[in-house]
KOLTORLO-433618 format. One record per residue (C-alpha): z, y, x; residue number from 1. Coordinates in steps of 0.2 Angstrom, whole numbers, always signed. Layout:
BEGIN
+-------+-------+-------+-----+
|     Z |     Y |     X |   i |
+-------+-------+-------+-----+
|     Z |     Y |     X | NUM |
...
+-------+-------+-------+-----+
***
This chain:
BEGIN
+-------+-------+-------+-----+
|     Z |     Y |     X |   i |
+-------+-------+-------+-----+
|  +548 |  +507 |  +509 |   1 |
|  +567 |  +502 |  +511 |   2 |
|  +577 |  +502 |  +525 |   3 |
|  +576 |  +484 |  +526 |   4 |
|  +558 |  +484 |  +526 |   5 |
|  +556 |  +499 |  +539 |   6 |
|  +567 |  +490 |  +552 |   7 |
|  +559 |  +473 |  +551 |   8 |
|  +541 |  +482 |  +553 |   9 |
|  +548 |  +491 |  +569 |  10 |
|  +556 |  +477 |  +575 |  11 |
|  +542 |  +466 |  +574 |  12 |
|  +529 |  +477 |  +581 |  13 |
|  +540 |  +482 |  +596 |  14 |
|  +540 |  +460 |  +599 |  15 |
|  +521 |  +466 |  +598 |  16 |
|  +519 |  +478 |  +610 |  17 |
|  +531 |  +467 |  +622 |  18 |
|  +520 |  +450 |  +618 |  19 |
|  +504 |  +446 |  +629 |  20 |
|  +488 |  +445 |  +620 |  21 |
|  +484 |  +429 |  +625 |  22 |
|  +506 |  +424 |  +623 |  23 |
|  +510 |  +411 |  +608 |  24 |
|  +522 |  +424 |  +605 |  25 |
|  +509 |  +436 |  +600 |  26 |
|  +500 |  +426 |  +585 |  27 |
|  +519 |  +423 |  +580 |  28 |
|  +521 |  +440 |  +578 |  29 |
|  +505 |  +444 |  +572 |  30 |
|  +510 |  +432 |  +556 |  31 |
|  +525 |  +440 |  +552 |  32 |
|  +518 |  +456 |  +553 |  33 |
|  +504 |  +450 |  +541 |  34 |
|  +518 |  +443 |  +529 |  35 |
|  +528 |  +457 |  +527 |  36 |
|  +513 |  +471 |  +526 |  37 |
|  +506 |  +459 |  +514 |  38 |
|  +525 |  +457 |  +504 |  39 |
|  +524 |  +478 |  +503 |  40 |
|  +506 |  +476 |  +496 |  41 |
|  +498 |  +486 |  +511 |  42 |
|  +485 |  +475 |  +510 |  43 |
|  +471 |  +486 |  +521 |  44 |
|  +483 |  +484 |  +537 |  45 |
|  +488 |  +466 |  +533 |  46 |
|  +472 |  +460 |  +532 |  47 |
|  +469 |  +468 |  +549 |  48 |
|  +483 |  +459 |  +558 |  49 |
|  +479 |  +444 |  +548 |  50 |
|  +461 |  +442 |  +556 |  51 |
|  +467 |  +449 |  +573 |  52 |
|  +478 |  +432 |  +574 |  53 |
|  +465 |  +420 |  +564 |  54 |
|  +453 |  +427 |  +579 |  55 |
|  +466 |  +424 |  +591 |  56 |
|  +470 |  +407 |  +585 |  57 |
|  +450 |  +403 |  +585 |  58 |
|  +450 |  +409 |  +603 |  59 |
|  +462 |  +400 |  +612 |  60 |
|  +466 |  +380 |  +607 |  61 |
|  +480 |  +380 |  +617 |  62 |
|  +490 |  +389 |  +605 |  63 |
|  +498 |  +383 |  +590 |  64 |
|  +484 |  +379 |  +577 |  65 |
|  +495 |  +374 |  +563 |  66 |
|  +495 |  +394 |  +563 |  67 |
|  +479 |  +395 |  +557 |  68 |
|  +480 |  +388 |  +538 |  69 |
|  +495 |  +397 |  +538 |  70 |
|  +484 |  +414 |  +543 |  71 |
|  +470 |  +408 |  +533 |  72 |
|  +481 |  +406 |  +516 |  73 |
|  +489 |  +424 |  +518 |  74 |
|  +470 |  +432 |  +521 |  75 |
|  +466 |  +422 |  +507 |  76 |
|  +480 |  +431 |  +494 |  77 |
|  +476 |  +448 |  +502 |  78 |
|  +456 |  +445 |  +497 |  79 |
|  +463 |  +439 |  +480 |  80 |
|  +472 |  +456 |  +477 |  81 |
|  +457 |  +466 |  +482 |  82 |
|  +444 |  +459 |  +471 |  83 |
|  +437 |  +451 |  +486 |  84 |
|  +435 |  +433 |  +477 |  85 |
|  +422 |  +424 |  +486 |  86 |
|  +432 |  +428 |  +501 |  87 |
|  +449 |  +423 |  +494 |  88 |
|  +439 |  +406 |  +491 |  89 |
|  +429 |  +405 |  +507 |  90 |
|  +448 |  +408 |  +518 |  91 |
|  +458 |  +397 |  +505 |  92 |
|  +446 |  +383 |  +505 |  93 |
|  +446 |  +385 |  +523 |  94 |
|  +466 |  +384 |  +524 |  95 |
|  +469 |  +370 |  +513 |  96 |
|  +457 |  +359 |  +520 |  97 |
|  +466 |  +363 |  +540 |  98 |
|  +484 |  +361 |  +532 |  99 |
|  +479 |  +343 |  +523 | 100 |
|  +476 |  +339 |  +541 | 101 |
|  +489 |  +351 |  +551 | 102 |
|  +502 |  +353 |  +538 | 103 |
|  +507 |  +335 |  +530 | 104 |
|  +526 |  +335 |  +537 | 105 |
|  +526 |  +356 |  +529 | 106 |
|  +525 |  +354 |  +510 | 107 |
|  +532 |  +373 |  +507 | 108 |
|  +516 |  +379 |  +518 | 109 |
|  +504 |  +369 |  +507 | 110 |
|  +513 |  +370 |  +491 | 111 |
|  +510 |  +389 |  +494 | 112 |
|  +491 |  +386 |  +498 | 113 |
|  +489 |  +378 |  +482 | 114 |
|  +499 |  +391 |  +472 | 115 |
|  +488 |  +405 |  +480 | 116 |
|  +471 |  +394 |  +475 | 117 |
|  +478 |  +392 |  +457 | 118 |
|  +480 |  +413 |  +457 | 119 |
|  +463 |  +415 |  +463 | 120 |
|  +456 |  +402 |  +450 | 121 |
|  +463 |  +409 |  +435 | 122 |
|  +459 |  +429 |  +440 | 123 |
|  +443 |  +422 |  +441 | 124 |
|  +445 |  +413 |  +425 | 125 |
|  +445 |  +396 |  +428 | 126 |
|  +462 |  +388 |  +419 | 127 |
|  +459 |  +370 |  +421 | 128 |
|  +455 |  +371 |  +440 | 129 |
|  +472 |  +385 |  +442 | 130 |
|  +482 |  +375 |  +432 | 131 |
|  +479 |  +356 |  +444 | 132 |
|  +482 |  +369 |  +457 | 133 |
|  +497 |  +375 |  +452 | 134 |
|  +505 |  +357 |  +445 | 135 |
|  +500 |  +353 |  +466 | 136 |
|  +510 |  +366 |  +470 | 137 |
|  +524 |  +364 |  +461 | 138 |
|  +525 |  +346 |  +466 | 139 |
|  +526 |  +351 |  +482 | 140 |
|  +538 |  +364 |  +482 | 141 |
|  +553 |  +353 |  +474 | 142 |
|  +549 |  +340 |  +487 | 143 |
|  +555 |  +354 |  +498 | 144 |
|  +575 |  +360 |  +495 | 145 |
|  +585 |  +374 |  +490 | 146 |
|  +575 |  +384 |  +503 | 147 |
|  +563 |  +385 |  +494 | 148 |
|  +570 |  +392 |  +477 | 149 |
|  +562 |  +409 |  +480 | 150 |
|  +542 |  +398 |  +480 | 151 |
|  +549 |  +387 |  +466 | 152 |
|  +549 |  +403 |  +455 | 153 |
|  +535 |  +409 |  +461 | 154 |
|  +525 |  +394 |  +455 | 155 |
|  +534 |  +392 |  +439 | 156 |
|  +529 |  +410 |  +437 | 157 |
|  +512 |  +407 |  +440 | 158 |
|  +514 |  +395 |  +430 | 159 |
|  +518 |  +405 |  +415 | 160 |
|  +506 |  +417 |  +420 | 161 |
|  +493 |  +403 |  +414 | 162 |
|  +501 |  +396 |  +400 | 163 |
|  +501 |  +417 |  +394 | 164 |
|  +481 |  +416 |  +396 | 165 |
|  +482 |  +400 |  +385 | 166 |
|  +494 |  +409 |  +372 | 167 |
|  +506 |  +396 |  +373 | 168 |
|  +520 |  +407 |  +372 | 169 |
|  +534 |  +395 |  +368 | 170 |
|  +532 |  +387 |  +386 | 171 |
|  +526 |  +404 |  +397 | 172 |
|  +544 |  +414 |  +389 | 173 |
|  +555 |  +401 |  +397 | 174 |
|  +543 |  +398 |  +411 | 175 |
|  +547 |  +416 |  +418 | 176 |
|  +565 |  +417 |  +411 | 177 |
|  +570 |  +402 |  +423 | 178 |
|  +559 |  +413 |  +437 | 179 |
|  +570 |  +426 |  +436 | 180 |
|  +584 |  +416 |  +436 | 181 |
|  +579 |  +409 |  +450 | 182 |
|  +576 |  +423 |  +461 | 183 |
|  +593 |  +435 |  +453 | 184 |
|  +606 |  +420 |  +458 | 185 |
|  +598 |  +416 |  +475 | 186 |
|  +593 |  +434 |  +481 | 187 |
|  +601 |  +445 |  +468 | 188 |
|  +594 |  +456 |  +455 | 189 |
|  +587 |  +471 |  +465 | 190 |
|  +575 |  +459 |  +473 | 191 |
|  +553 |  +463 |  +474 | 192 |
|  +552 |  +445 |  +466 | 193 |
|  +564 |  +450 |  +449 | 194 |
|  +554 |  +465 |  +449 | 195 |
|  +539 |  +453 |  +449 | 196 |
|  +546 |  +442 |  +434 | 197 |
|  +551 |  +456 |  +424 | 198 |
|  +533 |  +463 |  +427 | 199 |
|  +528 |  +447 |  +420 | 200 |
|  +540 |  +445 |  +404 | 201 |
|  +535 |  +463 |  +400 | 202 |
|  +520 |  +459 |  +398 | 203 |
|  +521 |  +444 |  +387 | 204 |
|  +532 |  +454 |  +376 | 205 |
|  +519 |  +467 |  +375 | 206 |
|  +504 |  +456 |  +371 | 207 |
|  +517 |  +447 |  +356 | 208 |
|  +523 |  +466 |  +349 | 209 |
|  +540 |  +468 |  +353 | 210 |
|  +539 |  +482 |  +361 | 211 |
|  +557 |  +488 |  +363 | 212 |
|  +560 |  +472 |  +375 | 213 |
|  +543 |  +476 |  +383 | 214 |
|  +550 |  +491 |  +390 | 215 |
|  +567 |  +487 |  +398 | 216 |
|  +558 |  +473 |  +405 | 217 |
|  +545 |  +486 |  +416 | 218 |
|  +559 |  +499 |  +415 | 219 |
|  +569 |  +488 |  +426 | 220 |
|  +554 |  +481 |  +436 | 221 |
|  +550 |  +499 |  +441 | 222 |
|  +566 |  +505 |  +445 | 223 |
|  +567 |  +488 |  +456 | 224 |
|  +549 |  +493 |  +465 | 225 |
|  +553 |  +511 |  +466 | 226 |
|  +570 |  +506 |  +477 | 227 |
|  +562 |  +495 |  +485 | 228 |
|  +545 |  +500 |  +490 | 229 |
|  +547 |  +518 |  +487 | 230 |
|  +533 |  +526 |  +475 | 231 |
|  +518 |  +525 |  +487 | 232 |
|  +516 |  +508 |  +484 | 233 |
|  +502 |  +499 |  +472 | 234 |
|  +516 |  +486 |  +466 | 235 |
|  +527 |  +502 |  +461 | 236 |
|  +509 |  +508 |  +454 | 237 |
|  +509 |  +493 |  +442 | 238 |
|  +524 |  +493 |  +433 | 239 |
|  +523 |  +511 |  +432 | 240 |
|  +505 |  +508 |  +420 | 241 |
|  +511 |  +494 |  +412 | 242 |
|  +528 |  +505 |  +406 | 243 |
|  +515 |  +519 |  +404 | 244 |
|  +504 |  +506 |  +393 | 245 |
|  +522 |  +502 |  +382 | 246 |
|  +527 |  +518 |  +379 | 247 |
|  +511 |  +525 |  +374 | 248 |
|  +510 |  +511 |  +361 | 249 |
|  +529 |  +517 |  +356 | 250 |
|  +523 |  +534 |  +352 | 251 |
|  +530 |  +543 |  +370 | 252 |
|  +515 |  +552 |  +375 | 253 |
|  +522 |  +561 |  +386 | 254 |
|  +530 |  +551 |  +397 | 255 |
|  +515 |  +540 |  +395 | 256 |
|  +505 |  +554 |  +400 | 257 |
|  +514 |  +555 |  +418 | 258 |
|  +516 |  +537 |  +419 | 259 |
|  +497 |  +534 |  +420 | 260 |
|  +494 |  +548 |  +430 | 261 |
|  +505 |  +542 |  +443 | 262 |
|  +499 |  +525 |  +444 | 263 |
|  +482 |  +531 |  +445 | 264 |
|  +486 |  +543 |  +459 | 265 |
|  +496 |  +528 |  +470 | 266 |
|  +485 |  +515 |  +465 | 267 |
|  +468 |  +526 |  +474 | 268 |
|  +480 |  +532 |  +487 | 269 |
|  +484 |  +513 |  +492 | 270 |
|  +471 |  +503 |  +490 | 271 |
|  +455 |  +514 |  +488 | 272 |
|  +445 |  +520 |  +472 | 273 |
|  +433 |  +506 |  +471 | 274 |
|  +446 |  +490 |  +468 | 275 |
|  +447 |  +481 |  +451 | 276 |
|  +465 |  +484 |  +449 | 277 |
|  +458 |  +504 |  +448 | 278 |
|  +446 |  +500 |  +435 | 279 |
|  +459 |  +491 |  +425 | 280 |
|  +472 |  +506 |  +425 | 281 |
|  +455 |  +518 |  +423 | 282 |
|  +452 |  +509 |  +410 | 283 |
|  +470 |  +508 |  +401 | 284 |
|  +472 |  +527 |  +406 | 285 |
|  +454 |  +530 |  +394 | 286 |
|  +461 |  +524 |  +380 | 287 |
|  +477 |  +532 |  +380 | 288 |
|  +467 |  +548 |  +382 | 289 |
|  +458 |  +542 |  +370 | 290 |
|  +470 |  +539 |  +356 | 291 |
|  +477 |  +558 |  +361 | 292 |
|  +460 |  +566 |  +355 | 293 |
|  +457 |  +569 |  +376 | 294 |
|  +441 |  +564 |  +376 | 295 |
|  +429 |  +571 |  +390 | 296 |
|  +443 |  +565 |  +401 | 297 |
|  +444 |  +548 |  +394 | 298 |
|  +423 |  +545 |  +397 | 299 |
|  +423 |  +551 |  +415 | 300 |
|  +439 |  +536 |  +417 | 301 |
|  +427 |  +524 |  +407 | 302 |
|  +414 |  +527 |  +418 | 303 |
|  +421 |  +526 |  +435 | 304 |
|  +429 |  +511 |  +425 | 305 |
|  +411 |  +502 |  +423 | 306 |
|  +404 |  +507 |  +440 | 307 |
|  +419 |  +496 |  +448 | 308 |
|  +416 |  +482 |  +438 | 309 |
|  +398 |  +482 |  +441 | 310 |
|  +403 |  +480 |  +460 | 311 |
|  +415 |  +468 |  +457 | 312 |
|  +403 |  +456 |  +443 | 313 |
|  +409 |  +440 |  +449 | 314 |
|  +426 |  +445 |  +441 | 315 |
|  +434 |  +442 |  +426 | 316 |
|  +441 |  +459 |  +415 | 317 |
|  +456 |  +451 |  +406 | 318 |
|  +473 |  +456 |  +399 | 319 |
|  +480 |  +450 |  +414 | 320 |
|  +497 |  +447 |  +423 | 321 |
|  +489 |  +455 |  +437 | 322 |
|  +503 |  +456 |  +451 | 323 |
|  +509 |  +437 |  +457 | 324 |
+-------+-------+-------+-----+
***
């Protein structure tokens, strides 16, 4: 984790320890917490702070309750990461329908409601019901100012993250091009969101062949990520499998190798051994191993693989853009 990061955390949770539990000042608190663990992708400890202040909100009406589809919406993206689906829905569902209500005069808070729904509807393989979501969204979002340019790429990321699904490359390559423009000229280049956008061109490149700008896209992502977030961190995790996944297709086994080692090793470390995300890199790992004629390895990955997916059957295995 960076300095910036560190200091914020400490920072916050001294306001924390300071702030009553039954204080408006603690549910603020609590949801920046939340945001910034769930920013770092600790997703175990955001979603414990996130339902520590949805419980708290519940509890008490006197406090703020256009916090709650605010809380709600965050729970809701950490379920999505998890592989927690029907949960991601249930929270969502819940949120949007309180911020219809709660947060009409907000249009970033629901613009970023509806972005999330459109990412748990197309991980779950529904396209036409992520791509209304996401057109909401972005609606919403340009209604809302330059303040806003860092959720403006987000959606038009997510975005070309569908249009990817629908192979219709000549609109998700520009999609995620004017992403990263967006986030480079309002936050700078070493910022977690280019490292997000270059994740996501990586990918596309990879899935069209062109190998040669599919690595310096995840080479810089992960060098972004590893400065950023440091290694023990499941975003780092990711574009170090998706480099890994390029250069084995280059012929670099070696570095390869290492790559999806690491990944491997982070990913388990950080968000548990039972997790989609696992089963895709176990998965991706497998037939690296196999390909390099390793192949007892390669069928104990396969079938840790399987036994995640059959915990996780109401998901979807695609080739997917799996980090938004």
């Amino acid at each position: 984790m960076s300095g910036h990061y560190r200091q914020a955390e400490s920072d916050f949770r001294q306001a924390l320890d300071e702030a009553s539990e039954s204080d408006a000042d603690t549910l603020r608190v609590l949801g920046e917490i939340g945001s910034l663990l769930l920013a770092e992708g600790r997703l175990d400890e955001a979603e414990s702070v996130l339902n520590r202040g949805i419980g708290l909100v519940r509890a008490d009406r006197a406090l703020n309750q256009r916090q709650l589809p605010v809380l709600l919406g965050m729970l809701g993206s950490v379920y999505q990461q998890t592989g927690k689906f029907r949960a991601s829905e249930k929270a969502l569902k819940e949120a949007v329908q309180l911020g219809t209500k709660l947060l009409a005069d907000s249009p970033q808070y629901m613009a970023q409601l509806y972005n999330t729904m459109g990412v748990l509807h197309l991980d779950s393989g529904n396209g036409a019901q992520a791509e209304k979501d996401f057109k909401k969204a972005l609606a919403l979002v340009e209604k809302a100012g330059p303040e806003s340019t860092l959720q403006l790429a987000q959606v038009v990321a997510n975005l070309a993250g569908l249009h990817f699904f629908q192979r219709k490359w000549s609109l998700a390559e520009p999609e995620l091009h004017r992403s990263l423009r967006l986030v480079e000229d309002f936050s700078g280049p070493v910022h977690p969101d280019a490292a997000l956008m270059l994740n996501n061109l990586g990918v596309l490149y990879f899935d069209q062949g062109k190998l040669v700008e599919a690595e310096a896209m995840h080479r810089r992502a992960l060098e972004i990520r590893r400065k950023v977030f440091g290694t023990e961190n499941p975003y780092t995790a990711i574009s170090a499998a998706h480099l890994a996944e390029v250069l084995a297709k280059s012929g670099a086994n070696d570095e390869a190798g290492t790559l999806f080692a690491e990944a491997l090793r982070t990913q388990e470390r950080t968000l548990g051994t039972e997790v989609p995300a696992v089963a895709l890199t176990l998965e991706k790992f497998a037939d690296f191993l196999r390909k390099t004629n390793n192949n007892v390895l390669a069928g104990e990955l396969e079938h840790r693989a399987g036994a995640i997916r059959l915990e996780h059957t109401h998901t979807v295995s695609l080739k997917e853009i799996p980090d938004r």
